[in-house]
N, CA, C and O atoms as a GROMACS GRO file, in nm:
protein
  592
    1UNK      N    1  17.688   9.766  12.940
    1UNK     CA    2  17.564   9.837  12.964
    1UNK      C    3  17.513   9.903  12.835
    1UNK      O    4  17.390   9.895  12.829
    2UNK      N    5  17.565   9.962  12.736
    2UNK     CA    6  17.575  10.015  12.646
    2UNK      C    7  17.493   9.904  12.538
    2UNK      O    8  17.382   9.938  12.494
    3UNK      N    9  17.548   9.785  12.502
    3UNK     CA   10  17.474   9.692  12.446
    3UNK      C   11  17.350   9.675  12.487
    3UNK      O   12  17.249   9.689  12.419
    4UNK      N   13  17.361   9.632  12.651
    4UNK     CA   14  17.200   9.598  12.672
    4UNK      C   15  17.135   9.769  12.608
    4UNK      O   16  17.036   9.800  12.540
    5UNK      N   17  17.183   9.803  12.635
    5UNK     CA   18  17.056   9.958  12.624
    5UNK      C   19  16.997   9.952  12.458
    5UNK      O   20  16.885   9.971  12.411
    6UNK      N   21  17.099   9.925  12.409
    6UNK     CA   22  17.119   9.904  12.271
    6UNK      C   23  17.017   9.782  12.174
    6UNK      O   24  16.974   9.778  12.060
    7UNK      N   25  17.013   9.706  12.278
    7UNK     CA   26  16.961   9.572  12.221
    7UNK      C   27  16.834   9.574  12.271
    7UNK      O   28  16.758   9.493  12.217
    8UNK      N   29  16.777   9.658  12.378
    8UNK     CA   30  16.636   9.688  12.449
    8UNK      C   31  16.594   9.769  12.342
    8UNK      O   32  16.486   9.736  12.294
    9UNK      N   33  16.668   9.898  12.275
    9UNK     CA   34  16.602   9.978  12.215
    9UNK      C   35  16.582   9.958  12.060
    9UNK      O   36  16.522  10.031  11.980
   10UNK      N   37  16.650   9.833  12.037
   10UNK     CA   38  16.584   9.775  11.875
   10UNK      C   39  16.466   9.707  11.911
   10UNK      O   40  16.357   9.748  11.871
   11UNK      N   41  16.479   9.580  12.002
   11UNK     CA   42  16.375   9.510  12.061
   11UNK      C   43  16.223   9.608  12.046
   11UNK      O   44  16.112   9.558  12.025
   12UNK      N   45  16.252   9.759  12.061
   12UNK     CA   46  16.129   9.810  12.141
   12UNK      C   47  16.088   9.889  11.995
   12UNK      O   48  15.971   9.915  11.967
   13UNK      N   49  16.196   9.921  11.911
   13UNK     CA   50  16.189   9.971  11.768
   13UNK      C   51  16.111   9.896  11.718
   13UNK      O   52  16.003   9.947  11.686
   14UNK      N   53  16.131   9.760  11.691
   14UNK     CA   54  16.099   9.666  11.600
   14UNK      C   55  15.960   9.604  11.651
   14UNK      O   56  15.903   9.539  11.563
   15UNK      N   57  15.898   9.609  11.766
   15UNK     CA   58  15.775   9.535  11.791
   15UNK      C   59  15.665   9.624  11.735
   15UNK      O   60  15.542   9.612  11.746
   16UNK      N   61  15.730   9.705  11.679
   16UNK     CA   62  15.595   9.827  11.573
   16UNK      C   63  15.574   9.774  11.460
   16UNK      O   64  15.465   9.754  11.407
   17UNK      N   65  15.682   9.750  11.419
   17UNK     CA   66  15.700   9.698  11.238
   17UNK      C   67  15.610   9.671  11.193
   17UNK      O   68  15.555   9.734  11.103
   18UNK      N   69  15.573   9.572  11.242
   18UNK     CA   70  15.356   9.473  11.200
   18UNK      C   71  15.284   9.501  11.277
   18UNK      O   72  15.214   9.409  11.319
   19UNK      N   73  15.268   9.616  11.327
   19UNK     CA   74  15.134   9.678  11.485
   19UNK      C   75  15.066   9.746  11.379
   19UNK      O   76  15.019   9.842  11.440
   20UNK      N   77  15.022   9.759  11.236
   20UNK     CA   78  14.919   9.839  11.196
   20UNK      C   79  14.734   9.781  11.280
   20UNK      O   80  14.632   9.847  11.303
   21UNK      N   81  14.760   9.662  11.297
   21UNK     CA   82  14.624   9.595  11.324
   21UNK      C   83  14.685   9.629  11.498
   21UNK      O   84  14.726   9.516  11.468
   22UNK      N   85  14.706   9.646  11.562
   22UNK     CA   86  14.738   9.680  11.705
   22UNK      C   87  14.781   9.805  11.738
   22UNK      O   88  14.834   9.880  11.657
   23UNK      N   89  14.753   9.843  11.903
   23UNK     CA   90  14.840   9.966  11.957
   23UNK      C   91  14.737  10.112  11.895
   23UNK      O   92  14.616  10.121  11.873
   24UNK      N   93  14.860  10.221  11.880
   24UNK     CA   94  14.816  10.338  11.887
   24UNK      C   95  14.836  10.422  11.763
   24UNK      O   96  14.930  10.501  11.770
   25UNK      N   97  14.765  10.421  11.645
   25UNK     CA   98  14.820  10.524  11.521
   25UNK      C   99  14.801  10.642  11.580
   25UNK      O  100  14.725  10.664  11.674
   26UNK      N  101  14.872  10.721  11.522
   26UNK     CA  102  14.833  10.909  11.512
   26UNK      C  103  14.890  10.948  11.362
   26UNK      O  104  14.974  10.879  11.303
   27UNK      N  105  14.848  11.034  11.324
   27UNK     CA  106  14.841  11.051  11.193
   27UNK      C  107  14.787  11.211  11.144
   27UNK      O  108  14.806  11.304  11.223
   28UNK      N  109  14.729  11.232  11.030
   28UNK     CA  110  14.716  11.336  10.967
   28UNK      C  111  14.589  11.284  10.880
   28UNK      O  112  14.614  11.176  10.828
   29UNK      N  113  14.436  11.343  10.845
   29UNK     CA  114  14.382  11.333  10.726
   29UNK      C  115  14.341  11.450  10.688
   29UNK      O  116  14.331  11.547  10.763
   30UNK      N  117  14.298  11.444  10.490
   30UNK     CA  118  14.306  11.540  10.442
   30UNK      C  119  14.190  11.508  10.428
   30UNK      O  120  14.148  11.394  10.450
   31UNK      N  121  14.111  11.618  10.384
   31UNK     CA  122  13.961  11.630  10.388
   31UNK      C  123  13.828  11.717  10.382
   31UNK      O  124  13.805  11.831  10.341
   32UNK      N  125  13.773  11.648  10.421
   32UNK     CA  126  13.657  11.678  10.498
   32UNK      C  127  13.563  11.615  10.614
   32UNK      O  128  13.454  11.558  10.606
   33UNK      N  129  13.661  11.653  10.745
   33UNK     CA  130  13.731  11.756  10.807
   33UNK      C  131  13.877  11.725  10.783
   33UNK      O  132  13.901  11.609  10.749
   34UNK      N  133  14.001  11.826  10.797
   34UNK     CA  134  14.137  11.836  10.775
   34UNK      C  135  14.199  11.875  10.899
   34UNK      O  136  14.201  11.988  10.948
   35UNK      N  137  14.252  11.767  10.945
   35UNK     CA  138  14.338  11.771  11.130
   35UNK      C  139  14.422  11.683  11.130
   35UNK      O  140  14.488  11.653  11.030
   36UNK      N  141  14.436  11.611  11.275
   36UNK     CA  142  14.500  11.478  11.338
   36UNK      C  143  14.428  11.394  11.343
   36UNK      O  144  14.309  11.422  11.352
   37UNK      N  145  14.468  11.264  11.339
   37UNK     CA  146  14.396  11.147  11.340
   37UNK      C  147  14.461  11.098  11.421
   37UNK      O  148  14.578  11.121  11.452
   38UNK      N  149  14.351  10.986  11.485
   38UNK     CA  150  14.409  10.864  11.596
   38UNK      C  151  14.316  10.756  11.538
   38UNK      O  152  14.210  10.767  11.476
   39UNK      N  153  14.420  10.604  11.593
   39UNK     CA  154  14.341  10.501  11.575
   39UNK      C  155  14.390  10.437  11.672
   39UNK      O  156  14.513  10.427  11.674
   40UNK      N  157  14.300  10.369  11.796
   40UNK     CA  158  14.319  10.252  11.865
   40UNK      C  159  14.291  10.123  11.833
   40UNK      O  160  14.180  10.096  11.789
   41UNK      N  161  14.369  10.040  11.848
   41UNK     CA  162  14.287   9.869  11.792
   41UNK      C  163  14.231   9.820  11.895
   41UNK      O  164  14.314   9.784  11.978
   42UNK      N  165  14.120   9.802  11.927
   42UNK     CA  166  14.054   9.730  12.044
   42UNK      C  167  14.063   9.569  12.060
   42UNK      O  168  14.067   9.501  12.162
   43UNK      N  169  14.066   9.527  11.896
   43UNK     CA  170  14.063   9.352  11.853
   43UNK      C  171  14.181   9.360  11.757
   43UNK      O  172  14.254   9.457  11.740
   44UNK      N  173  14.190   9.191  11.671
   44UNK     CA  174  14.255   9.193  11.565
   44UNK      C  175  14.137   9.257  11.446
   44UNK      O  176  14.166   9.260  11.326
   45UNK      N  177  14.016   9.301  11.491
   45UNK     CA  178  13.922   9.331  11.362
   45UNK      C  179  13.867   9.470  11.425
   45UNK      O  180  13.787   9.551  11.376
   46UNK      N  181  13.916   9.471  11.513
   46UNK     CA  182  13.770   9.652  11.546
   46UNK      C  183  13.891   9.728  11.619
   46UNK      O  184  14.000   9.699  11.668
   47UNK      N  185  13.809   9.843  11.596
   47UNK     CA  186  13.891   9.981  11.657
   47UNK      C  187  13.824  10.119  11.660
   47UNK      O  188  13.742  10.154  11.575
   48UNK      N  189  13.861  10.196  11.762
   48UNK     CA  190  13.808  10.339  11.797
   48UNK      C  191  13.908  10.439  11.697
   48UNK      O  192  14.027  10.421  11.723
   49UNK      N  193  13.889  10.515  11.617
   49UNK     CA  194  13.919  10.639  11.560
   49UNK      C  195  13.829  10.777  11.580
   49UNK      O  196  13.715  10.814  11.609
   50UNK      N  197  13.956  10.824  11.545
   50UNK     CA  198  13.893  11.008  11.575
   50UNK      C  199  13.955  11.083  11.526
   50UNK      O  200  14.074  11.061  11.502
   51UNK      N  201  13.902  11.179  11.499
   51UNK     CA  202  13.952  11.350  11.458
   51UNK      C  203  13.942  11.409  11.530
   51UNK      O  204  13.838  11.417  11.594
   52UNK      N  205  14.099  11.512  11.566
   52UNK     CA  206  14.080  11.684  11.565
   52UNK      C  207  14.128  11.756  11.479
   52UNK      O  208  14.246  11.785  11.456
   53UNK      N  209  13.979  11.804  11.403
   53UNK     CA  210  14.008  11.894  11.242
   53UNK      C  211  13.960  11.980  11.225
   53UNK      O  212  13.859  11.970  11.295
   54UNK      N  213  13.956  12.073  11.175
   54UNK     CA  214  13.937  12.223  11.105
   54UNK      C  215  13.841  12.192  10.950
   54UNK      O  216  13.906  12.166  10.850
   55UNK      N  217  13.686  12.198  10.939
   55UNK     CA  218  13.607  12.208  10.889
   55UNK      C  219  13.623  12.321  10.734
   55UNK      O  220  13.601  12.437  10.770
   56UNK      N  221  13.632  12.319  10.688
   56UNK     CA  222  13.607  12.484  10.556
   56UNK      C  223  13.487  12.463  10.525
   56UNK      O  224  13.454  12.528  10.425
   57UNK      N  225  13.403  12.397  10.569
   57UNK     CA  226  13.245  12.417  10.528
   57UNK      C  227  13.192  12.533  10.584
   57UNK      O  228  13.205  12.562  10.703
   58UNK      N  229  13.138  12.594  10.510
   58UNK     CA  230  13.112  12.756  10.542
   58UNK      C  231  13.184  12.856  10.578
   58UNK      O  232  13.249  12.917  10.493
   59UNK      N  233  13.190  12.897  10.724
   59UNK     CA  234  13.258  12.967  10.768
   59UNK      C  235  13.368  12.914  10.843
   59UNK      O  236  13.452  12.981  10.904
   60UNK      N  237  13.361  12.770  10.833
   60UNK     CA  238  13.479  12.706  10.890
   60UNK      C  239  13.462  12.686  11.071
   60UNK      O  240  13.442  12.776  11.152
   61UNK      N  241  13.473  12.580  11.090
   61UNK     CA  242  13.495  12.526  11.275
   61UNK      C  243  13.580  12.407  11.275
   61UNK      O  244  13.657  12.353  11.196
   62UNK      N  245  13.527  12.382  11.427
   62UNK     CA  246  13.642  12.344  11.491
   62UNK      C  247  13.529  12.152  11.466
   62UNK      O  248  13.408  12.131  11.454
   63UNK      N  249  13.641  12.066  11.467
   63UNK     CA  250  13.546  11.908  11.432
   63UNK      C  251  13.605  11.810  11.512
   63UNK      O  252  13.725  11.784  11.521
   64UNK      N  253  13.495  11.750  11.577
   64UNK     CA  254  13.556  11.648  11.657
   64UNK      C  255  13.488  11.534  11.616
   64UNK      O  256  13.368  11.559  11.607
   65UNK      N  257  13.516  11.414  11.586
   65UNK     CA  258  13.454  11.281  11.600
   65UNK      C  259  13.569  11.145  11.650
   65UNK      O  260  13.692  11.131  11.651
   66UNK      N  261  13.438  11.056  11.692
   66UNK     CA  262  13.475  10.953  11.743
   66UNK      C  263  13.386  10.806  11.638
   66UNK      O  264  13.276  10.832  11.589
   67UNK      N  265  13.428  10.714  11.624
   67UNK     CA  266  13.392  10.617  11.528
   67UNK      C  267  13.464  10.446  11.608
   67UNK      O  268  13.576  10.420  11.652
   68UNK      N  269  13.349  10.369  11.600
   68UNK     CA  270  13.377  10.218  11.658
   68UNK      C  271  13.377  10.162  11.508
   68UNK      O  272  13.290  10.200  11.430
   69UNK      N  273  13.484  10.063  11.467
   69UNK     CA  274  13.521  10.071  11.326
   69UNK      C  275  13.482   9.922  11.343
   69UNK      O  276  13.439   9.887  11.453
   70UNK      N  277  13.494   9.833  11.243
   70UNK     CA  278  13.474   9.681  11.228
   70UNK      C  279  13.562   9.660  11.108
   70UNK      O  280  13.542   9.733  11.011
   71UNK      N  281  13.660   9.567  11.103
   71UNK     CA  282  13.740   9.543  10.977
   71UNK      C  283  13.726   9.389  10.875
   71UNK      O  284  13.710   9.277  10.923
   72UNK      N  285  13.733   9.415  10.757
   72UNK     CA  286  13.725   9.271  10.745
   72UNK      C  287  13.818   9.283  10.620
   72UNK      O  288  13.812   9.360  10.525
   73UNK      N  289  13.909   9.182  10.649
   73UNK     CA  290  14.061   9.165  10.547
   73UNK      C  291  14.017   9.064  10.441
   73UNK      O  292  14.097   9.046  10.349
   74UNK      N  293  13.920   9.007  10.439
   74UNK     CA  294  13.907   8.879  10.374
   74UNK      C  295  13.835   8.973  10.199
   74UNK      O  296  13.774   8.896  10.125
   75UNK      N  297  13.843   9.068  10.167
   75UNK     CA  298  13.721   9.128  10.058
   75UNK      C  299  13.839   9.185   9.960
   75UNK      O  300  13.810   9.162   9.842
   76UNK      N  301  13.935   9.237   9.972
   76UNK     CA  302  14.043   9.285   9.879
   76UNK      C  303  14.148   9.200   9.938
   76UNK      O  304  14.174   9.198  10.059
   77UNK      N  305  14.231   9.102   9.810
   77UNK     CA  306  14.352   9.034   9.870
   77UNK      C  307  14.479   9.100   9.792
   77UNK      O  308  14.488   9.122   9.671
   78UNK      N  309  14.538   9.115   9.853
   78UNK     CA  310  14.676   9.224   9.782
   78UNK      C  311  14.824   9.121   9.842
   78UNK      O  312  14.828   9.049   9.942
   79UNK      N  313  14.948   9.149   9.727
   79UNK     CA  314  15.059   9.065   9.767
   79UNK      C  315  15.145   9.092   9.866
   79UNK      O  316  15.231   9.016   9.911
   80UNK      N  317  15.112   9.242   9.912
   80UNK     CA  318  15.214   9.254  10.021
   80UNK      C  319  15.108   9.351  10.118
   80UNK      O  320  15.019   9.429  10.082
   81UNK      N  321  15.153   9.315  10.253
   81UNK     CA  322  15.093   9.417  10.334
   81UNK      C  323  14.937   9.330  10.342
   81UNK      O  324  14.918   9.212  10.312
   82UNK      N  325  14.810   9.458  10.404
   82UNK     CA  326  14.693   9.420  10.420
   82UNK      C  327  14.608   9.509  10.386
   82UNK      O  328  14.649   9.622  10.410
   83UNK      N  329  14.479   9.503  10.327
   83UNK     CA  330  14.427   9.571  10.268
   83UNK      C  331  14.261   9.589  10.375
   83UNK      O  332  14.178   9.545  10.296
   84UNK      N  333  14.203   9.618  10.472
   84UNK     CA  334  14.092   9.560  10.470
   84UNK      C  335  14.008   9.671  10.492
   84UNK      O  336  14.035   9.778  10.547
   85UNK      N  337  13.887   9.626  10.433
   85UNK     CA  338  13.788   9.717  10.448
   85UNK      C  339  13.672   9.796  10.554
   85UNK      O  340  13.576   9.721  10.573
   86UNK      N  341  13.666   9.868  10.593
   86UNK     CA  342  13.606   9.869  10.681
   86UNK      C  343  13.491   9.960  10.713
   86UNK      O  344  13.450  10.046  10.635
   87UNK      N  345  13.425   9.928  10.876
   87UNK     CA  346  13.257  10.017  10.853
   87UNK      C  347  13.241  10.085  10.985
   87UNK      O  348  13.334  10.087  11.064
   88UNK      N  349  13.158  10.124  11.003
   88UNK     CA  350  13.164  10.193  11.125
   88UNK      C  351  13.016  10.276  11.208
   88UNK      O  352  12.907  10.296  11.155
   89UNK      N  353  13.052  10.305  11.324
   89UNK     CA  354  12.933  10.409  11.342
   89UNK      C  355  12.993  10.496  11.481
   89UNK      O  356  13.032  10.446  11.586
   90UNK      N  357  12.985  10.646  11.444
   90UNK     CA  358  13.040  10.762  11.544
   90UNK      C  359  12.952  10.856  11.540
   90UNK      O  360  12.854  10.874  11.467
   91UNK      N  361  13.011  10.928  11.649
   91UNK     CA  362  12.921  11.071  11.645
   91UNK      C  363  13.036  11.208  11.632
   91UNK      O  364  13.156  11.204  11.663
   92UNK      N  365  12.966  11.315  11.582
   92UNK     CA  366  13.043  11.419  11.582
   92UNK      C  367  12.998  11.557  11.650
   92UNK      O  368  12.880  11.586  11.671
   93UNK      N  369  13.053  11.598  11.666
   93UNK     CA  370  13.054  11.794  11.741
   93UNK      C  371  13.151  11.855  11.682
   93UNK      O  372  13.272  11.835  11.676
   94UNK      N  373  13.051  11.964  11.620
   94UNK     CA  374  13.108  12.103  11.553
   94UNK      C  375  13.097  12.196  11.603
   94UNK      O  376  12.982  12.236  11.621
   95UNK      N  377  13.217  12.281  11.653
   95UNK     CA  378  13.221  12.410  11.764
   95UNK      C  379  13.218  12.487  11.668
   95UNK      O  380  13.311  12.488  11.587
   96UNK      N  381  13.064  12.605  11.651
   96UNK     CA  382  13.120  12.727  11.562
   96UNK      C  383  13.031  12.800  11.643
   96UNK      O  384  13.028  12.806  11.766
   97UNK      N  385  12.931  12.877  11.525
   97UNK     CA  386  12.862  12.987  11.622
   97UNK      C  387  12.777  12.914  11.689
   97UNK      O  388  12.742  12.930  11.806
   98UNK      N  389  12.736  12.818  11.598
   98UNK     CA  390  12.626  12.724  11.697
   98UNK      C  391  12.692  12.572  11.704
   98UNK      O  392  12.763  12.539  11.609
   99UNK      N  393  12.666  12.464  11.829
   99UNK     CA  394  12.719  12.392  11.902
   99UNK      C  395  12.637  12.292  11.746
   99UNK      O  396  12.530  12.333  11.701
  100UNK      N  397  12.699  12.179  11.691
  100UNK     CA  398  12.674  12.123  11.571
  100UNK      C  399  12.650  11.955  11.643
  100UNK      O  400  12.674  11.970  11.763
  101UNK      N  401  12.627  11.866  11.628
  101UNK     CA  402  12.584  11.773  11.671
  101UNK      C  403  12.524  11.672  11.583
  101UNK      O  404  12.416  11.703  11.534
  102UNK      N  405  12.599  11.489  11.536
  102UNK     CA  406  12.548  11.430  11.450
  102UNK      C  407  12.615  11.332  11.485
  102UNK      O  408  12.706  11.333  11.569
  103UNK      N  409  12.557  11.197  11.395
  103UNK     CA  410  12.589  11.084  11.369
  103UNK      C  411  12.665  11.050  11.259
  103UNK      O  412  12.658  11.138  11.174
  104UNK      N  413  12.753  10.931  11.218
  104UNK     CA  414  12.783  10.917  11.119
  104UNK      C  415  12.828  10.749  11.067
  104UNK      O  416  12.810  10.664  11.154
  105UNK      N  417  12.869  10.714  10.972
  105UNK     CA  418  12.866  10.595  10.904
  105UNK      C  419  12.966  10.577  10.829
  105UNK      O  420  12.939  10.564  10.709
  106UNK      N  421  13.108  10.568  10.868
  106UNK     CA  422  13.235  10.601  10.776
  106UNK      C  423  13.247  10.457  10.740
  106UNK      O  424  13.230  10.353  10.804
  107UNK      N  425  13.277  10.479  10.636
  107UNK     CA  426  13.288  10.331  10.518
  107UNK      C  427  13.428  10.395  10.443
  107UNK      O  428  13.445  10.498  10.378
  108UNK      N  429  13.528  10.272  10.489
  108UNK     CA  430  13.664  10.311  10.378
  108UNK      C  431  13.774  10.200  10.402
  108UNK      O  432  13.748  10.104  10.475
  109UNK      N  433  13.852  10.210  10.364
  109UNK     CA  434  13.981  10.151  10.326
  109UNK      C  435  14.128  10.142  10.404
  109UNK      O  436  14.146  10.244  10.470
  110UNK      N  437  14.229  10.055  10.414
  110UNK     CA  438  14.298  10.111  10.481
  110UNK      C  439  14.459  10.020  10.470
  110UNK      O  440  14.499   9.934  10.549
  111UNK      N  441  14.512  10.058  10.378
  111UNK     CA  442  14.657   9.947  10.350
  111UNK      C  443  14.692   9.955  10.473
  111UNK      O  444  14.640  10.040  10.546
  112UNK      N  445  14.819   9.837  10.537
  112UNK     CA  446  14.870   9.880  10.657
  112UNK      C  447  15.004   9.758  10.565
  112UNK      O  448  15.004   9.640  10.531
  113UNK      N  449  15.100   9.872  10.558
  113UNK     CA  450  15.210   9.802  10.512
  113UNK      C  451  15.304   9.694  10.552
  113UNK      O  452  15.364   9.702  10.659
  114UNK      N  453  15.318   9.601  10.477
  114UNK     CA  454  15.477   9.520  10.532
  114UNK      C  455  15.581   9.575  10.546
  114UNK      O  456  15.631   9.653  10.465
  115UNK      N  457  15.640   9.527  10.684
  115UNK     CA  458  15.744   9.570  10.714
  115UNK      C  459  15.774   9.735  10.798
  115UNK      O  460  15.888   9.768  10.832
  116UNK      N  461  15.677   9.806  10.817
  116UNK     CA  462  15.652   9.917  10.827
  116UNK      C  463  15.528   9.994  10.915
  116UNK      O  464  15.414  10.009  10.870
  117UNK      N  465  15.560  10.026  11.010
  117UNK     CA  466  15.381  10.100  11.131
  117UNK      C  467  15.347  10.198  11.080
  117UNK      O  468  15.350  10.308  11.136
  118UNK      N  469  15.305  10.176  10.952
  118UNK     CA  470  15.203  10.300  10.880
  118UNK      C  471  15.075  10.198  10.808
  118UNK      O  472  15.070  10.082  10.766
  119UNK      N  473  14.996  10.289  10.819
  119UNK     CA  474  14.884  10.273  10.740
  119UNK      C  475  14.844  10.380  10.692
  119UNK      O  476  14.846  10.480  10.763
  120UNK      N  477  14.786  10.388  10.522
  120UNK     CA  478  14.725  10.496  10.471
  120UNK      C  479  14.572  10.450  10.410
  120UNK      O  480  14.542  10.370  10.322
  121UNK      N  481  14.504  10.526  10.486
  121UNK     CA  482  14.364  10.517  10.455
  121UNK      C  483  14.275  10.623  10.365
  121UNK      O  484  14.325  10.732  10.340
  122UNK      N  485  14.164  10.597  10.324
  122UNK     CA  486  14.038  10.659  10.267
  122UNK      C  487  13.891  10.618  10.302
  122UNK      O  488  13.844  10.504  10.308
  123UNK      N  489  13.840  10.720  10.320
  123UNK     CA  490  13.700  10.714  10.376
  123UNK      C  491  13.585  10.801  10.356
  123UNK      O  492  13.594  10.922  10.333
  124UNK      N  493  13.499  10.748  10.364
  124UNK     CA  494  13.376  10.857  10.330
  124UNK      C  495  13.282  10.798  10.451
  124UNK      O  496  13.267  10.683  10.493
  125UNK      N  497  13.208  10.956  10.498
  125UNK     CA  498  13.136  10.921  10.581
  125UNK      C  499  13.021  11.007  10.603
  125UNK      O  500  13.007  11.123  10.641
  126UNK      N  501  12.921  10.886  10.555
  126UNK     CA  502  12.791  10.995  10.545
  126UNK      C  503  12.720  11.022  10.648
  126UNK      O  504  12.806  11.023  10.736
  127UNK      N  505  12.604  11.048  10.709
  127UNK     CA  506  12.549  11.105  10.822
  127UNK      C  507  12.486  11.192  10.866
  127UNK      O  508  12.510  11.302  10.817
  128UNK      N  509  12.392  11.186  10.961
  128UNK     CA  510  12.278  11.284  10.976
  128UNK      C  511  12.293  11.399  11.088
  128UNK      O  512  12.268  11.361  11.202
  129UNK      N  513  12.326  11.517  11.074
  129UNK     CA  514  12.314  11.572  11.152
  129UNK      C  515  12.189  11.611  11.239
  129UNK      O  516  12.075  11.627  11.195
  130UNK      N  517  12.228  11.625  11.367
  130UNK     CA  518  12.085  11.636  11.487
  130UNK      C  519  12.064  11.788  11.563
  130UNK      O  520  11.966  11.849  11.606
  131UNK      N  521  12.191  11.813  11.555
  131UNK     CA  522  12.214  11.980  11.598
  131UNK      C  523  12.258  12.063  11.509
  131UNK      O  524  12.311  12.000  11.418
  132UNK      N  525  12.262  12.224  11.486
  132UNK     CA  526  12.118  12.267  11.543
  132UNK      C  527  11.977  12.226  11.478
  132UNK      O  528  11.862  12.251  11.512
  133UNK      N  529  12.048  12.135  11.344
  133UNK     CA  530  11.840  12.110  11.285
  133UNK      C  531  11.948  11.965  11.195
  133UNK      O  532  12.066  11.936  11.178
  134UNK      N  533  11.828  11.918  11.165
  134UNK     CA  534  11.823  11.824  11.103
  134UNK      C  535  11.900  11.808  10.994
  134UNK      O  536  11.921  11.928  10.980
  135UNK      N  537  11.955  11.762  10.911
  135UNK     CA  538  12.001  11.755  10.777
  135UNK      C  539  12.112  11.657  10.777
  135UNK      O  540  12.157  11.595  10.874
  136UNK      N  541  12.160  11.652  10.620
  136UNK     CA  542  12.250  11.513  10.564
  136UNK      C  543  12.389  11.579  10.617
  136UNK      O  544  12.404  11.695  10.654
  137UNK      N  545  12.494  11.466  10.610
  137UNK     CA  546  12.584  11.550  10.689
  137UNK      C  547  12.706  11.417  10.565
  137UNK      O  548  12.696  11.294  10.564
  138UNK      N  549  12.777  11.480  10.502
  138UNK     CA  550  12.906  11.416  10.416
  138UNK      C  551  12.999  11.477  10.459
  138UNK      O  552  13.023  11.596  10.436
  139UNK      N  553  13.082  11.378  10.549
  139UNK     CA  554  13.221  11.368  10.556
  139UNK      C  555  13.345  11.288  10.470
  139UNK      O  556  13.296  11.200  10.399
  140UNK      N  557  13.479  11.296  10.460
  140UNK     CA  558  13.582  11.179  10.393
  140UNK      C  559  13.701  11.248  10.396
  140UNK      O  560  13.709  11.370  10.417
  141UNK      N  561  13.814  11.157  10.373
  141UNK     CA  562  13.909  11.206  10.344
  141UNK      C  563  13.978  11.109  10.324
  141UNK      O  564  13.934  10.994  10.323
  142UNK      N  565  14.161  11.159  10.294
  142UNK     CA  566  14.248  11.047  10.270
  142UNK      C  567  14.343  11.078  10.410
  142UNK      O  568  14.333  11.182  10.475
  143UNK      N  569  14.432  10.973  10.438
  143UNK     CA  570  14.521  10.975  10.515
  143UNK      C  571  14.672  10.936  10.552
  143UNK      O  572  14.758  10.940  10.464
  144UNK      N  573  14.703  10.897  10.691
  144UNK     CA  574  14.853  10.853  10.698
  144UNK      C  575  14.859  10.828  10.904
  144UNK      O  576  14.844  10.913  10.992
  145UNK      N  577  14.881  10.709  10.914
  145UNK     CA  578  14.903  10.696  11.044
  145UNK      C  579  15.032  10.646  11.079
  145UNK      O  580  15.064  10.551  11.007
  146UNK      N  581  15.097  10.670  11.143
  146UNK     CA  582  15.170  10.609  11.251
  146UNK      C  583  15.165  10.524  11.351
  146UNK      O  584  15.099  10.588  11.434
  147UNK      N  585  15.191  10.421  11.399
  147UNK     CA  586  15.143  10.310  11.510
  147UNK      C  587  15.291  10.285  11.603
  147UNK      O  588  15.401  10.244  11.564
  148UNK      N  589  15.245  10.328  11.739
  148UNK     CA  590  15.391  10.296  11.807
  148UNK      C  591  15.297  10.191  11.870
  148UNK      O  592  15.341  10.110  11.952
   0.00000   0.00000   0.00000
């Protein structure tokens, strides 16, 4: 019994190893905004990401976004691992004194290593805010995910 348990729980270790393009990252980015990160893979090329982060723009809030990503591996070719680039379009909400509200356009990067369920990314993401008034809205950061 001991074996089987044993031999289920590498089995279940090891089907992560190459899941950067699949499954569930969680992670950490540094930034602007600076929180947790998630990434779902919806395809072998697209995926939903998000933040919950802590803003220092001004007086500092609370940042939420969501982003439908599109990937394309074929533009940087690297010898190990995968490199691909990618684009996107989300919206965001900023809880401070006033309820913050915008769009955005994250364009960035994202190794996802051999041998290994990490990926570390970079991104910039520009965008218009709609609440409470109008204006340009620059987000980015660097990162680190995890994929079980």
């Amino acid at each position: 019994m001991k074996k089987l348990f044993f031999i289920v729980l590498v089995a279940l270790s090891s089907a992560g190893l190459f899941a950067q393009d699949s499954g569930l990252g969680l992670g950490v980015v540094f930034g602007e905004p600076t929180g947790l990160s998630a990434k779902m893979w919806t395809s072998e090329n697209t995926a939903i990401d998000g933040a919950l982060a802590w803003s220092f723009a001004g007086a500092g809030f609370l940042h939420l976004h969501a982003d439908f990503l599109v990937h394309n591996y074929d533009l940087i070719s690297v010898s190990e691992g995968k490199l691909p680039v990618y684009f996107g379009l989300g919206a965001y909400i900023n809880l401070a004194s006033q309820l913050g509200l915008g769009v955005r356009v994250p364009i960035g990067m994202a190794y996802q290593f051999e041998g290994a369920p990490l990926d570390v990314f970079a991104e910039i993401a520009p965008g218009l805010s709609l609440l409470p008034g109008t204006d340009f809205y620059l987000g980015g950061g660097i990162g680190v995910r995890y994929y079980f």
